[in-house]
KOLVOBA-6235 format. One line per 2 residues: number of its first residue (from 1); for each residue z, x, y of C-alpha. Coordinates in pm, whole numbers. Each point is the difference from the previous one (the first is absolute). Layout:
residues N
NUM	Z X Y | ...
END
This chain:
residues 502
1	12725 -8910 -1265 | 154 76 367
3	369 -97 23 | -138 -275 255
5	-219 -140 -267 | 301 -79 -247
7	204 -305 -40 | 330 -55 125
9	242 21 -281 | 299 -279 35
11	246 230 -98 | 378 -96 9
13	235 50 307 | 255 336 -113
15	280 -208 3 | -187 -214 -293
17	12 43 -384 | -334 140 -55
19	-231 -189 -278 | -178 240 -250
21	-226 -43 -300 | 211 -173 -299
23	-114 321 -224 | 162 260 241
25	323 -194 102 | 34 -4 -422
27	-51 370 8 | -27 71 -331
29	-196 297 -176 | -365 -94 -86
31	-28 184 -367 | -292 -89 -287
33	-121 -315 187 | 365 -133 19
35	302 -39 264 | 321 145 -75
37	307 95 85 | 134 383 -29
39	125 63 -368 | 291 150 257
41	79 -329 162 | 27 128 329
43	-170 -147 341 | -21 220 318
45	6 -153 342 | -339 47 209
47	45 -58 404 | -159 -119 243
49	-14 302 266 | -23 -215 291
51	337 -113 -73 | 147 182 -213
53	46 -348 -220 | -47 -22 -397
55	-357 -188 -51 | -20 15 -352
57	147 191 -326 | -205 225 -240
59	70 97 -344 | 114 356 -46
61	-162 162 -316 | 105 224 -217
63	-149 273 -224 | -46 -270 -265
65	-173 -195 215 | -256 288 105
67	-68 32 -372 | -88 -368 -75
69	-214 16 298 | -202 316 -126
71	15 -110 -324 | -181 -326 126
73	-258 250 231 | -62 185 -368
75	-49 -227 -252 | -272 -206 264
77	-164 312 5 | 31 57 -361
79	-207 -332 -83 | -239 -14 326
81	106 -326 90 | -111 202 366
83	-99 343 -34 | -314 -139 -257
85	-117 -248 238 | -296 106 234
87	-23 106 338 | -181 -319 72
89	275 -207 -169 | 292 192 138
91	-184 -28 363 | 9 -409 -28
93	364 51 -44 | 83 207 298
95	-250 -239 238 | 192 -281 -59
97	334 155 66 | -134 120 310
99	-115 -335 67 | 369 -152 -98
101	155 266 258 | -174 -172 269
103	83 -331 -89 | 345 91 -43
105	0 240 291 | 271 -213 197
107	259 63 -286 | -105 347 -12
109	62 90 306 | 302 -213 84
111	158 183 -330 | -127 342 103
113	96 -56 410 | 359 -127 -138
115	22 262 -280 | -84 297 222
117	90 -138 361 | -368 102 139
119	-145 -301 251 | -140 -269 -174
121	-299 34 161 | -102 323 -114
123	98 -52 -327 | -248 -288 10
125	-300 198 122 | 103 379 -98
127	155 -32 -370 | -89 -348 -139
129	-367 18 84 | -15 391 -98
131	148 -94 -305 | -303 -241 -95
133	-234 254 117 | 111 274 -230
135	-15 -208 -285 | -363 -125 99
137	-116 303 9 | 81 140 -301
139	-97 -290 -141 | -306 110 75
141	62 405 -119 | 94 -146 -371
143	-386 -85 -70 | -109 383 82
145	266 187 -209 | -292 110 -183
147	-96 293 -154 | -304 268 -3
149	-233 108 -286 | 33 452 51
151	-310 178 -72 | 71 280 -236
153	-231 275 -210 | 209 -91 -264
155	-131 -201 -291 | 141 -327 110
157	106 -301 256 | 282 24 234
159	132 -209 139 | 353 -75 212
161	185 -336 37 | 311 -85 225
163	309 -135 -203 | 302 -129 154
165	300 209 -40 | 218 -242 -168
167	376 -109 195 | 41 97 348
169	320 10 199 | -26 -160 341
171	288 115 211 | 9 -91 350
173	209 42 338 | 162 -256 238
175	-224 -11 273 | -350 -124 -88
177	105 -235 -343 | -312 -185 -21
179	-258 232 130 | 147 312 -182
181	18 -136 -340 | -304 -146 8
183	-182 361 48 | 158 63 -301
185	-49 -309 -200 | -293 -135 45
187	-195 341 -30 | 172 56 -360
189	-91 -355 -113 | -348 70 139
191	-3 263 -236 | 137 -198 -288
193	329 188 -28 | 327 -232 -56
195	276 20 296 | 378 13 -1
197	120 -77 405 | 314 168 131
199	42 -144 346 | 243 159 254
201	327 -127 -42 | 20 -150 366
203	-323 -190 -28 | -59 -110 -316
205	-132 -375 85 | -393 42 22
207	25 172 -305 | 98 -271 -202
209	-264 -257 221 | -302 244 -78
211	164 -52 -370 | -62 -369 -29
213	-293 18 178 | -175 256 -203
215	106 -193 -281 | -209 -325 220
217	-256 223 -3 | -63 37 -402
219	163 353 -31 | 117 -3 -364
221	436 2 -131 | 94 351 31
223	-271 139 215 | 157 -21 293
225	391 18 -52 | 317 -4 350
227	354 201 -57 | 182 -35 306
229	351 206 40 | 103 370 123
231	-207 215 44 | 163 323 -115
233	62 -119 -384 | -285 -248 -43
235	-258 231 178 | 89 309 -207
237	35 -173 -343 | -367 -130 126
239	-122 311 70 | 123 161 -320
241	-109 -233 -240 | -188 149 -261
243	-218 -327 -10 | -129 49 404
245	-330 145 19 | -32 9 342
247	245 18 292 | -76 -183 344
249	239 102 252 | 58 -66 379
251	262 120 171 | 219 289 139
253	-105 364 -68 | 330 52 -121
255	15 -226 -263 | -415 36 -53
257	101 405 -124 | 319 -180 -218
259	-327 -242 -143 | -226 240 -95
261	204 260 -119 | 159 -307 -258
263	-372 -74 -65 | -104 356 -80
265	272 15 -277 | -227 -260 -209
267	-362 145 221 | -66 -329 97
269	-230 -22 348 | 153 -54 319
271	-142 -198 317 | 284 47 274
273	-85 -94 350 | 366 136 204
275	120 65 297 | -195 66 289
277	40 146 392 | -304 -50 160
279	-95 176 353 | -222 -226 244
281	-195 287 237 | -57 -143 335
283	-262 173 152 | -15 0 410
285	-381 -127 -6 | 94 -322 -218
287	-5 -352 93 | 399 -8 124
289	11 -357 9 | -128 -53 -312
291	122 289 -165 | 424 -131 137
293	-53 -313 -194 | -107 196 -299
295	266 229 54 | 293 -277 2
297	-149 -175 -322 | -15 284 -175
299	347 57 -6 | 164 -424 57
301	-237 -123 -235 | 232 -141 -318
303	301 178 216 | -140 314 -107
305	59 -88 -320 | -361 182 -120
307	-25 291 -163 | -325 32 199
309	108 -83 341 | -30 241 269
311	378 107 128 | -96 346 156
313	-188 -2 293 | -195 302 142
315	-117 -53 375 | -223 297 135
317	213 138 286 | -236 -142 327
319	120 -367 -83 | 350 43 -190
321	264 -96 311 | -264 -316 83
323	-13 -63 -384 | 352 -50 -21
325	59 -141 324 | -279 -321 -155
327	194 -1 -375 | 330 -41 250
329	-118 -284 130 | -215 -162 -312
331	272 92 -256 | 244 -239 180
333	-222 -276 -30 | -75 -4 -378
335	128 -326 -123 | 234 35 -237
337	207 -286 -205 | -32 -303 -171
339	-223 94 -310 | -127 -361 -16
341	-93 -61 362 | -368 61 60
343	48 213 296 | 214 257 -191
345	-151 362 -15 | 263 168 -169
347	263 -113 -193 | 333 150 -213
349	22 269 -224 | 8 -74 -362
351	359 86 -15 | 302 103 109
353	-38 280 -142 | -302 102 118
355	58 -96 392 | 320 239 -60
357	-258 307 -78 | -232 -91 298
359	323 4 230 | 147 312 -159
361	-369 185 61 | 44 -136 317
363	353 139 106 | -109 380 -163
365	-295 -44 237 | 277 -60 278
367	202 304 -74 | -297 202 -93
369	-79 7 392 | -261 -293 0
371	-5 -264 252 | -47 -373 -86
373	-269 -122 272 | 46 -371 -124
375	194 -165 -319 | 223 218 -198
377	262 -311 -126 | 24 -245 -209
379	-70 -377 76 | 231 -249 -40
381	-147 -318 -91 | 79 -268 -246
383	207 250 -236 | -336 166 -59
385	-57 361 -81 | -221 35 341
387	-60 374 175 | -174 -17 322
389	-347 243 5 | 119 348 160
391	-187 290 123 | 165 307 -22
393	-148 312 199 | 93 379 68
395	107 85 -335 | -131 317 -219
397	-218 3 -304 | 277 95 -194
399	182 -313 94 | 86 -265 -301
401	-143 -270 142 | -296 198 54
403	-56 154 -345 | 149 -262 -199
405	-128 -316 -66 | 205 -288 185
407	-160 -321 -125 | 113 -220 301
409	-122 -90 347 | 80 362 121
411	-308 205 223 | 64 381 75
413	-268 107 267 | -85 398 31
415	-218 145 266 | -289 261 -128
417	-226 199 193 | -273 56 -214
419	-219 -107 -245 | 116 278 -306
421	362 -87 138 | -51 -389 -80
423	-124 77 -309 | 287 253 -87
425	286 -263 99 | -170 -249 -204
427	5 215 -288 | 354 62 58
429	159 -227 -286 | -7 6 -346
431	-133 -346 -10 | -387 -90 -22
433	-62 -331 -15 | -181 -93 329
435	-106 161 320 | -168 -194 360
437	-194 150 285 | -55 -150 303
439	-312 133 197 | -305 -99 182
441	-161 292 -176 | -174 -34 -304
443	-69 344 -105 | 418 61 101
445	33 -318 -258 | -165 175 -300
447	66 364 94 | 418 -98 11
449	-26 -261 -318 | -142 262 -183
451	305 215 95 | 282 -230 -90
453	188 34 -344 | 0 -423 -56
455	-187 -209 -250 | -93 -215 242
457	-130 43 384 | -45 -293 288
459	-131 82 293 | 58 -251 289
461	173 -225 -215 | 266 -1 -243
463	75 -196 -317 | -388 -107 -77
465	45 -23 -343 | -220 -192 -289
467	-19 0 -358 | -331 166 15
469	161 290 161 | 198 258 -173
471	396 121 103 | 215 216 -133
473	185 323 80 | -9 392 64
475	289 214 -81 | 353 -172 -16
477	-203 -348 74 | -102 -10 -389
479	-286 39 -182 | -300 -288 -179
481	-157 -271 263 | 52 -360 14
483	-296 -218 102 | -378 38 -83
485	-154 106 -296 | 235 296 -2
487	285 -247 -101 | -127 -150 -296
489	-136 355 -118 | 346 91 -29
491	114 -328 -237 | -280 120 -238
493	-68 289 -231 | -343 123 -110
495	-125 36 -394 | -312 176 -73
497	-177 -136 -314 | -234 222 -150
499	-235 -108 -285 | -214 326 -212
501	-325 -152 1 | -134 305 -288
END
C-alpha cells in the first residue's frame, strides 16, 4: 500500500483531548488472561510527544508482578493449553489476529502515531500493516516446523523434531512499539513458546492493544502476558528469572551487553537486535536524483528514530560539494510537525529526553569543527519535542557523531575517493546492522555489499524490509535474525529421537 492509497485518518486537532482504545486509557497489566493493576499500586504518566501533554496513565510493575506474569507464561506451557496444539491450529490463531489488526488498524495507528509522535500516516501504512504481515506470515511458518528422518548405519530410525523452547521474554525499545514486538511475538507463538511482553516505558500503549487483541484472536490465558513499568528493574528481574527460557531483546548495545551478560548467568539464549550506525555509499555513477530522496529517508524516516536508518553519508569525492549543495536545499523542505496531519513527514522525538541527546550530538559536532549545512535546532511547535533534520559536514571519523550512534534526524556526509576507501569508512564503527550503496553499477553493487560488515545490504534503496527477509546485526549491532525462517528457528530447539530397531 502507497501512502497515497491509504485513508485519511480523522485524527484530533493538538489542542484536543485525544480519544484512545478503552483498554489502553485503563492501562492496566494484561497477566494469565486477566487485567490488573500493579501489586505496587503505582501508575506512570505516558505523553503525547507532540505536546508534551499526559494522554493516558500505565501501571508501573513491580518484581512481583514480573513473577505472576512468568508464572502465568509457565504453567500454560506446563499443560499445553498452546505449546501442544499444532502448527495448523496455532496458524488459525495468528491469521485471524492479523486479520483483527487490519480491521482495527485505525486504533492502531492513532495509539501508535500518539504514543510515539511518528505521522499518522506512516504509522498507518509502515507499522500497522507490517504488523499484520508479520503475523501472516508466520502463520504460515508454524505448519513447516517439521522435522527430518537422518539416515544412519546404525541399527535404527532417527529422527529430529522442533519443540518450542518454553517462556520467552519480549523486551522492546521506544521507537517501533508495534512492529518491533511483533518480530518477537508472533515468531515465538508461531513456535508454540508462551510470551511475557516488557514494552518500553515511554510507549507502552500498543502493547496492551496487541494484548486484547491476541486474546480476540483465540490465544489462550497466560500465553501471551503485558508488564508495563521501568525498564531498569522490571527488565533485569525479567531477564534473570530462572523461569525465562529465552530472551528477546531490542534495543541499545549498551544495555543489549548488560542483557546478555544477566542471561548468561542462568545460559539462557539471547536474540538482541542493538544499536546501529549505518553508512549510505554514494557512488558518482548513481542515479543522484533518486539516490537524494533515498538519502533523506534514510535518515528522517521515524525522526531517525531506526536503528537501521542511514545517518552517515559517504559521497565519492566528484559529486560531494553538488551533493550537499541539493541536501541544502531538500533538507529545508522536509515537512515536519503535526503528527496527525497527512502531509507530515517527520514528526517529534519520543521524548524529551531523547531530542536532548540528538541536540547534544549535535552541539559536539559544532565544536568538533563540523559545519551545519541546514537544521541543527530544535523546533518549537505545540510544546512538542520537535528537532529540525540537520546535515552536518567536515567533521573526522573520529568525531562522536560520526562513530556513535545518534538515533535522531542527524546526517554526517564524508567525501571518499575510492572504492577500498568507501568501504574502509563504512567499516569504521563498531556497529553492523545495515549498510546502502548507491550505484548504476551492478558488479560495484555486489563487489562493495560483499565488503561491508552489516547484516543487511540495499542497494538503491533503503529500508525494503519484509518478513520473508532476514535482519539482524554484525559486531556491536547484536547477534540472531529477526524475520524469515531464521526467526522462528531461533524460538525452537531440536530433539533427536532414536529408536534401536535390533
Amino acid at each position: 500500500m502507497t501512502v497515497q492509497e491509504s485513508q485519511t485518518l480523522a485524527a484530533p486537532a493538538p489542542d484536543e483531548p485525544v480519544s484512545l482504545p478503552g483498554i489502553v486509557r485503563n492501562g492496566n497489566l494484561f497477566i494469565n488472561g486477566a487485567w490488573q493493576e500493579s501489586a505496587g499500586g503505582a501508575r506512570t504518566s505516558v505523553l503525547n510527544p507532540a505536546t508534551g501533554l499526559e494522554v493516558a496513565t500505565v501501571s508501573s510493575a513491580v518484581t512481583a508482578d514480573v513473577d505472576a506474569a512468568v508464572a502465568a507464561a509457565k504453567a500454560s506451557v506446563k499443560d499445553g493449553r498452546w505449546s501442544r496444539l499444532s502448527g495448523r491450529e496455532r496458524s488459525r490463531v495468528l491469521n485471524k489476529a492479523a486479520a483483527i489488526i487490519r480491521e482495527r488498524a485505525e486504533e492502531l495507528a492513532l495509539v501508535e502515531s500518539t504514543d510515539v509522535g511518528k505521522p499518522i500516516t506512516f504509522a498507518r501504512v509502515v507499522d500497522v500493516a507490517t504488523a499484520a504481515d508479520q503475523y501472516e506470515y508466520v502463520a504460515a511458518m508454524a505448519q513447516q516446523l517439521d522435522g527430518s528422518v537422518r539416515e544412519t548405519p546404525l541399527a535404527a530410525h532417527a529422527f529430529t523434531k522442533r519443540e518450542p523452547l518454553g517462556v520467552v521474554a519480549a523486551i522492546t525499545p521506544f521507537n517501533f512499539p508495534l512492529i518491533l514486538s511483533s518480530t518477537k511475538i508472533a515468531a515465538a507463538l508461531a513456535a508454540g513458546n508462551s510470551v511475557v511482553h516488557k514494552p518500553a516505558s515511554d510507549t507502552p500503549l500498543s502493547a496492551l492493544l496487541m494484548a486484547e487483541i491476541l486474546t480476540e484472536a483465540g490465544v489462550p490465558a497466560g500465553v501471551f502476558n503485558v508488564v508495563t513499568g521501568p525498564g531498569g528493574a522490571l527488565g533485569n528481574h525479567l531477564v534473570a528469572h530462572p523461569d525465562v527460557n529465552k530472551i528477546a531483546f531490542t534495543g541499545s548495545t549498551e544495555i543489549g551487553s548488560h542483557v546478555a551478560a544477566l542471561a548468561g548467568a542462568n545460559l539462557r539464549p539471547v536474540t538482541a537486535e542493538l544499536g546501529g550506525n549505518a553508512a549510505n555509499i554514494l557512488f558518482a555513477d548513481a542515479d543522484l536524483e533518486k539516490a537524494i530522496g533515498t538519502v533523506i529517508g534514510a535518515f528522517v524516516f521515524n525522526s531517525g528514530q531506526f536503528c537501521m536508518g542511514g545517518p552517515r553519508l559517504l559521497v565519492e569525492r566528484p559529486i560531494y560539494e553538488t551533493v550537499l549543495g541539493i541536501l541544502k536545499e531538500a533538507v529545508a523542505g522536509v515537512p515536519v510537525g503535526d503528527p496527525t496531519d497527512p502531509a507530515t513527514v517527520m514528526g517529534p522525538l519520543a521524548s524529551r529526553k531523547q531530542r536532548d541527546k540528538v541536540a547534544g550530538f549535535v552541539e559536539g559536532a559544532k565544536a568538533a569543527g563540523g559545519q551545519v549545512v541546514v537544521g541543527g535546532e530544535a523546533l518549537e511547535l505545540n510544546g512538542g519535542y520537535f528537532y529540525k533534520p540537520t546535515v552536518i559536514a567536515g567533521l573526522g571519523n573520529d568525531a562522536a557523531a560520526v562513530q556513535e550512534e545518534v538515533f535522531g534526524p542527524v546526517l554526517t556526509v564524508q567525501p571518499f575517493d575510492s572504492e577500498q576507501e568507501a568501504i574502509q569508512l563504512a567499516n569504521s564503527t563498531p556497529y553492523g546492522l545495515a549498510a546502502g550503496v548507491q550505484t548504476s553499477s551492478i558488479s560495484r553493487a555486489h563487489r562493495v555489499s560483499a565488503q561491508l560488515e552489516a547484516g543487511i545490504v540495499w542497494v538503491n534503496a533503503w529500508a525494503l524490509l519484509d518478513p520473508a527477509v532476514p535482519f539482524g546485526g554484525v559486531k556491536n549491532s547484536g547477534w540472531g535474525r529477526e524475520y524469515g525462517p531464521e526467526s522462528l528457528e531461533s524460538y525452537c530447539r531440536t530433539k533427536s529421537v532414536v529408536i534401536a530397531t535390533d
